[in-house]
C-alpha positions in Angstrom: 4.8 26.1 13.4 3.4 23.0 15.1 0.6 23.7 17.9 -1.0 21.0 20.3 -4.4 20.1 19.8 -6.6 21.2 22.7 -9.8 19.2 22.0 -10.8 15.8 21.5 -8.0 15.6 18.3 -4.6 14.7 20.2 -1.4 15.5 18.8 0.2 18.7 16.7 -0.6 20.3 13.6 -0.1 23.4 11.8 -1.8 26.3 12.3 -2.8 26.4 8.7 -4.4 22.9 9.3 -7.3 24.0 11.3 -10.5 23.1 8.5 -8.8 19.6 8.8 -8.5 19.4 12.5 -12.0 21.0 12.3 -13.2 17.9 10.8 -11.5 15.4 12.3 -13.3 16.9 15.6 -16.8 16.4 13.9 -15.9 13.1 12.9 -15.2 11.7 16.2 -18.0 13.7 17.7 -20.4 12.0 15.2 -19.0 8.5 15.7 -18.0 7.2 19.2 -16.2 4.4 17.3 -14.2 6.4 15.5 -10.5 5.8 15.7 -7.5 7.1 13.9 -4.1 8.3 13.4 -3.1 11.2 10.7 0.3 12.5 9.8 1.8 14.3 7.3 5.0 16.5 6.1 5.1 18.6 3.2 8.8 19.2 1.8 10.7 17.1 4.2 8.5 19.0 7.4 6.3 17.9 9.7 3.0 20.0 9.4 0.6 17.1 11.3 0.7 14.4 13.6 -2.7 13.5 15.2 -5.0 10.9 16.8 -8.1 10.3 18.3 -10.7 7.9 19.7 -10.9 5.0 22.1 -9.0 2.2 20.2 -5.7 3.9 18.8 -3.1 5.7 20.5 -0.1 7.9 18.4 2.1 4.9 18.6 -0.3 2.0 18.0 0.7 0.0 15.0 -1.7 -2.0 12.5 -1.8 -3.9 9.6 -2.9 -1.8 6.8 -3.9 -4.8 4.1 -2.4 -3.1 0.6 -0.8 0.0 1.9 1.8 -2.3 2.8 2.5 -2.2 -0.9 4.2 1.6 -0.3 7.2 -0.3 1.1 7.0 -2.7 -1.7 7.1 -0.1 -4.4 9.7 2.0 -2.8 11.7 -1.3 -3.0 11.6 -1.4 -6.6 12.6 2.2 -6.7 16.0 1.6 -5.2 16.9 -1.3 -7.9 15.9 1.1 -10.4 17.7 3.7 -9.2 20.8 2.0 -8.8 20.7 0.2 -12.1 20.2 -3.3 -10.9 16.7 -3.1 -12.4 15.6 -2.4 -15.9 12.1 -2.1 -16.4 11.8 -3.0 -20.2 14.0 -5.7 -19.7 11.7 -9.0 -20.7 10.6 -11.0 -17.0 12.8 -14.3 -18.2 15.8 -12.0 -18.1 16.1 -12.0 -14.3 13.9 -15.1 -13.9 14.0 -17.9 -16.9 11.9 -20.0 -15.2 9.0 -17.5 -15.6 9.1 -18.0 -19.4 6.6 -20.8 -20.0 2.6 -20.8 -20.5 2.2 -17.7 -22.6 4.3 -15.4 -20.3 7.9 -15.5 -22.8 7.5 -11.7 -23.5 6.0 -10.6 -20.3 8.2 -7.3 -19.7 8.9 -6.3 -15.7 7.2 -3.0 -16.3 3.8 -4.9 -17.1 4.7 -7.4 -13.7 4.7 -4.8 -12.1 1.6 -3.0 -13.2 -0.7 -5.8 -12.9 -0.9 -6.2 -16.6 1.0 -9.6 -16.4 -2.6 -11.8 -15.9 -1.5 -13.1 -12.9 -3.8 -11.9 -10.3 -4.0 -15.7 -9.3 -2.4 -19.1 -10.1 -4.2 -21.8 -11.5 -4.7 -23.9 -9.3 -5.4 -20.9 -6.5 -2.8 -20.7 -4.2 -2.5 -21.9 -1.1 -2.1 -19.9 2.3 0.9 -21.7 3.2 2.1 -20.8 -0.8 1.5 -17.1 -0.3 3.7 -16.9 3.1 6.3 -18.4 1.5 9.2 -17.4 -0.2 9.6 -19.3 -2.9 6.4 -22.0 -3.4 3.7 -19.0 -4.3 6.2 -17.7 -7.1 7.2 -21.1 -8.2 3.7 -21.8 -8.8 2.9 -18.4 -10.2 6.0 -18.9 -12.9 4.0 -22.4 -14.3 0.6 -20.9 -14.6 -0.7 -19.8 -17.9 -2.4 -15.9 -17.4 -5.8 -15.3 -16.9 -5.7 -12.5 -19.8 -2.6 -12.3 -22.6 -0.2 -10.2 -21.0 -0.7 -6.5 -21.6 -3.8 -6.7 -23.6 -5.8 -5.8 -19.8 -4.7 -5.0 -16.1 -6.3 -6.0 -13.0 -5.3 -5.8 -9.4 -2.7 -8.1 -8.5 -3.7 -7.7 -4.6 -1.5 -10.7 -3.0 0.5 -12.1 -5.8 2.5 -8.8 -6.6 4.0 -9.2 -3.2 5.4 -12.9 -4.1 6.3 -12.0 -7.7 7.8 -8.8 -6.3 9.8 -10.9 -3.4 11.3 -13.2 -6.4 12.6 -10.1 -8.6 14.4 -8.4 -5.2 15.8 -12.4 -4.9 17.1 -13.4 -8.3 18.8 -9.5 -8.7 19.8 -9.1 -4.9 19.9 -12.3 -3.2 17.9 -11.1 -0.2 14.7 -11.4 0.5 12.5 -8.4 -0.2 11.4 -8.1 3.6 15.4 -8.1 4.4 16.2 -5.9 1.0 13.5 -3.3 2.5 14.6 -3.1 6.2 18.1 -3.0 5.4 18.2 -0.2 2.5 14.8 1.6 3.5 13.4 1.2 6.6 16.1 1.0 9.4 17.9 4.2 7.4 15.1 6.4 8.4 13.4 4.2 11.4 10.4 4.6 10.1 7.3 2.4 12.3 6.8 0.6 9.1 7.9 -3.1 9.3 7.6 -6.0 6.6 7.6 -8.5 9.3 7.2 -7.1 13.0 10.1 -7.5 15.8 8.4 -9.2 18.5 9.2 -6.7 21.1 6.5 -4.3 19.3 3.9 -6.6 19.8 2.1 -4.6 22.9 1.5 -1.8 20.2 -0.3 -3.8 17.5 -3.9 -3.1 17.5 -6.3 -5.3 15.8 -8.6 -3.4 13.2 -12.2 -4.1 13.7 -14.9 -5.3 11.5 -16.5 -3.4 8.7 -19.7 -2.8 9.4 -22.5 -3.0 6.0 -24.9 -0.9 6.3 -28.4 -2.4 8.0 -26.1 -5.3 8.7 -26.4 -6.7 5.3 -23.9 -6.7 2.4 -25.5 -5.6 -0.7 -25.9 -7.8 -3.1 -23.1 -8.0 -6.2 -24.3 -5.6 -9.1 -22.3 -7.5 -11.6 -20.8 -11.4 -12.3 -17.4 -11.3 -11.7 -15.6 -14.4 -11.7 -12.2 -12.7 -11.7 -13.3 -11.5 -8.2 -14.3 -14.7 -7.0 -11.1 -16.4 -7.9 -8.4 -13.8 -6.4 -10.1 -13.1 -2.9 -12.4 -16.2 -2.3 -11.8 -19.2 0.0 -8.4 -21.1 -0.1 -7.6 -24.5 -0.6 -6.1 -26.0 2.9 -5.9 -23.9 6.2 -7.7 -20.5 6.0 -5.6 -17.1 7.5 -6.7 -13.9 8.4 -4.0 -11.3 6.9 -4.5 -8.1 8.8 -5.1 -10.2 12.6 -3.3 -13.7 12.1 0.4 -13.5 13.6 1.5 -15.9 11.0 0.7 -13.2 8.2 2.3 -10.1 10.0 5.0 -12.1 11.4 6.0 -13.3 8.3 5.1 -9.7 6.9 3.6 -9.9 3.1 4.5 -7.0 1.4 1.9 -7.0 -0.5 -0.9 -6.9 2.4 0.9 -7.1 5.9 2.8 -5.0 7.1 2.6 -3.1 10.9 3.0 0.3 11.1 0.9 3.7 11.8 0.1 6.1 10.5 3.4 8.2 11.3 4.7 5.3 9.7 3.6 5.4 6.8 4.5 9.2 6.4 7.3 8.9 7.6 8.6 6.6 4.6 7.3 8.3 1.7 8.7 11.3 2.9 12.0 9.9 3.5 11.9 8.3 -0.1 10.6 11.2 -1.7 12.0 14.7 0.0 14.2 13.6 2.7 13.0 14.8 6.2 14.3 18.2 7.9 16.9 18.4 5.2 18.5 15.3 4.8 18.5 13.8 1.3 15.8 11.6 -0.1 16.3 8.5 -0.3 15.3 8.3 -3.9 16.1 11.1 -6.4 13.6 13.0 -8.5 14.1 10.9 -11.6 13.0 7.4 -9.9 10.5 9.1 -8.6 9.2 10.3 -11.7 9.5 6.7 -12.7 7.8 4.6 -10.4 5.6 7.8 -10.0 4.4 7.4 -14.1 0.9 6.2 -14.8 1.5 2.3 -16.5 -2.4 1.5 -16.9 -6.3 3.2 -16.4 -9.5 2.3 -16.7 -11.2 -0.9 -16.3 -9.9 -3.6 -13.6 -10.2 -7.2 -14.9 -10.5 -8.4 -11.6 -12.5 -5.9 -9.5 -14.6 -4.9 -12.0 -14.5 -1.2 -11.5 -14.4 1.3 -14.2 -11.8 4.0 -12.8 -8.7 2.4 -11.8 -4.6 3.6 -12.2 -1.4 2.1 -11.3 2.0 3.2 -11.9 4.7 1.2 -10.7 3.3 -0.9 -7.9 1.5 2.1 -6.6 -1.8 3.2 -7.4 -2.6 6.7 -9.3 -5.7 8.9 -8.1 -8.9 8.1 -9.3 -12.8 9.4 -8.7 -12.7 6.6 -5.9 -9.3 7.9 -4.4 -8.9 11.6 -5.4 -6.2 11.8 -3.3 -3.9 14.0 -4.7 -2.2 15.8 -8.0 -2.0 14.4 -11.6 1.9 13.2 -10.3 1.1 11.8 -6.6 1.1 7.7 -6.0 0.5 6.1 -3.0 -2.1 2.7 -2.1 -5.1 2.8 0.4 -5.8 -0.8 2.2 -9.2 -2.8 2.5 -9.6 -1.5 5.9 -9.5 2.5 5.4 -5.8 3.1 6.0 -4.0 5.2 3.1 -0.3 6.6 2.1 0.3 8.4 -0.6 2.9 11.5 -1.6 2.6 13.9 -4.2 6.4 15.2 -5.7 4.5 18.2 -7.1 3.0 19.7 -3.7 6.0 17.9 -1.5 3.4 16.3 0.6 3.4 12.6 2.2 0.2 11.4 3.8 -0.2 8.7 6.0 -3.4 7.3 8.0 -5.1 4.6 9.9 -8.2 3.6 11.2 -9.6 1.2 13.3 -12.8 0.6 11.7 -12.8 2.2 8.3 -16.3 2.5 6.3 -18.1 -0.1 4.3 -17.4 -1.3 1.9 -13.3 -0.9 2.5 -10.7 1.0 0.7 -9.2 4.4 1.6 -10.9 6.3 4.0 -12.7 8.9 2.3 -12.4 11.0 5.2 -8.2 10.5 4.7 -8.7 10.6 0.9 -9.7 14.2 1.6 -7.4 15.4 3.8 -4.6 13.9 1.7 -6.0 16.5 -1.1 -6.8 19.7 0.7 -3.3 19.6 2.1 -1.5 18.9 -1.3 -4.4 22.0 -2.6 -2.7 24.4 0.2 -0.1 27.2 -0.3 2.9 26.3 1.6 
C-alpha cells in the first residue's frame, strides 16, 4: 500500500520502500542542490512516486539527453511485433539507398545496435541535418563507416535517432515522433513526448550544469579521436539539445525528449506489464527481443571498456548496474535514467536537475533501480 511521505521526500511510496526513501532523505539533506523525481511500478503497480528539492516539482518535465532513446526503442518493438520489421533482414531491404560505401550487407539488427560504424557522417553533420527529417539520414546513407560493419560497436548517441526516424518512414510512412505518439504514447498518456505540445511549456525545467570537481575537468586519460568526432563542435549554427526549444520542439528521439520521471515509468511499464491490469503494450516475446544482449565490451567511440546494448537500449554494466541479467533501459548525460526488468516486473524512471560529474545515470537512481528489482514482491 502506498503511504505519503512525511519528510523532506514528497510523494508516495510503499511501505517496503523505506531504505530508499531513507536515502533519498540523506541525499537531499547532504546537498541543498539536490533535485529529483523517482517513480516506479513493479508488475503493472505503482509502488513509488516521489520528489524533492528546490528546482523540480512531481509534474515538472525535462529533457533527459539519451533516455529519450526508451521511446525510440519501444518504437522498434511495435514493428517487430507486428511483423512490419524483420531484424535480419539486410538495411537496403527497407532502404536501397543505404547500400553504397561499404554498408551493402549492413543487417537492421547491427543498425540498431550501433555496430553499423555510423556514429557520425563524414563530413560531421550539421545541426540543422540532425533536426531534420530526412537531410541527416540522407547523408548518413552516403558515408562510408568509420569501422566495417559488425567487426566493433560504438555508441551511436545522435545518429540512431535519424537512422531510426528513416526505418519507422520507409516501413510506416510516418514519422517516428508521429509513429510513437500515436501507437505508444497517447495510448497510455504517458508525460513522455518526442516533441512537446506547446501548452506544457510552463512545466519544462531547464537542467543545470554539471559541476567538475575543483571546477576543473580532468584531463582525458586516453586519445580518442572517435570521441572527438561524434560529440565535438558542429559545422554552422551551434544548439544546445537538452535547453534549446528548437531541439525539444522538434523532439530527437534519440536525445530530446520532455518528460519526468513518472514519465518515463510510466511507458516502460505500459510496454512491458501493462499498468493495473491492462495488457502490455508489447508481449513477452518482443520484449525478449529487443530486451536480448546484441554487443559488450569495448565502445569504439567512448572508449570505455564495459559497455552493452541490445536493441536500441542499453544492457547493465559495472557503470550502470541497474538491474537483472534481462532488464534494458538508457540513462542520459545529465543523470536521468529508465530502465525495466521483465524478470522482477519493475520499471524505473528518474530525473535530476543537476546530476553528478561527469554525466550519465545517476548512481544514486542506478541504485535504487536495483535494490527494488532485488526485493520480494
Amino acid at each position: 500500500m502506498l503511504k505519503t511521505c512525511g519528510g523532506t521526500v514528497r510523494g508516495e511510496a510503499d511501505d517496503r520502500l523505506g531504505s530508499v526513501i531513507d536515502r533519498l532523505e540523506g541525499h537531499l539533506a547532504a546537498d541543498p542542490d539536490y533535485s529529483f523525481q523517482m517513480t516506479a511500478y513493479v508488475g503493472g503497480q505503482l509502488v513509488l512516486d516521489v520528489h524533492g528539492g528546490r528546482h523540480l516539482e512531481a509534474d515538472s518535465l525535462m529533457v533527459p539527453a539519451s533516455v529519450s532513446k526508451n521511446a525510440l526503442a519501444l518504437s522498434v518493438g511495435l514493428l517487430v511485433q507486428r511483423g512490419l520489421l524483420d531484424l535480419d533482414a539486410p538495411v537496403r531491404e527497407w532502404w536501397p539507398e543505404f547500400a553504397t560505401a561499404g554498408k551493402e550487407r549492413v543487417t537492421t539488427r547491427q543498425l540498431l545496435s550501433h555496430q553499423a560504424g555510423l556514429p557520425e557522417a563524414d563530413p560531421i553533420l550539421s545541426w540543422d541535418e540532425i533536426l531534420d527529417h530526412h537531410a541527416g539520414s540522407e547523408r548518413l546513407a552516403r558515408s562510408r563507416p568509420f569501422w566495417h560493419p559488425g567487426s566493433a560497436f560504438g555508441y551511436h548517441a545522435l545518429t540512431i535517432g535519424n537512422l531510426v526516424d528513416t526505418l519507422v518512414q520507409r516501413i510506416d510512412g510516418r514519422t517516428v515522433q508521429g509513429f510513437y505518439e500515436d501507437e505508444l504514447r497517447s495510448r497510455v498518456g504517458a508525460d513522455f513526448f518526442l516533441g512537446l505540445p506547446p501548452e506544457h511549456d510552463s512545466r519544462l525545467v531547464t537542467p543545470l550544469e554539471l559541476v567538475p570537481p575543483l571546477g576543473e575537468p580532468p584531463a582525458p586519460t586516453r586519445h580518442n579521436p572517435m570521441l572527438a568526432t561524434a560529440f565535438g563542435p558542429r559545422p554552422g549554427e551551434q544548439i544546445d539539445m537538452v535547453r534549446d526549444e528548437r531541439s525539444w520542439r522538434f523532439g530527437h528521439p534519440a536525445v530530446s525528449a520532455a518528460t519526468s520521471a513518472r514519465g518515463i515509468a510510466t511507458l516502460l511499464a505500459a510496454a512491458t506489464t501493462g499498468i493495473d491490469g491492462t495488457p502490455a503494450l508489447l508481449d513477452a516475446d518482443t520484449v525478449s527481443i529487443i530486451g536480448e544482449q546484441q554487443v559488450r565490451g569495448y565502445d569504439e567511440v567512448l572508449g570505455q571498456d564495459d559497455r552493452a546494448h541490445a536493441i536500441v537500449f542499453q544492457k547493465p554494466s559495472q557503470q550502470l548496474a541497474f538491474g537483472g541479467p534481462r532488464s534494458f533501459g538508457h540513462d542520459g548525460a545529465m543523470g536521468a535514467l529508465g530502465c525495466a526488468d521483465p524478470s522482477s516486473g519493475v520499471a524505473f524512471g528518474y530525473t535530476v536537475a543537476r546530476g553528478p560529474w561527469p554525466g550519465g545515470g545517476d548512481p544514486r537512481a542506478v541504485r535504487a533501480a536495483r535494490e527494488i528489482g532485488e526485493m520480494a514482491w
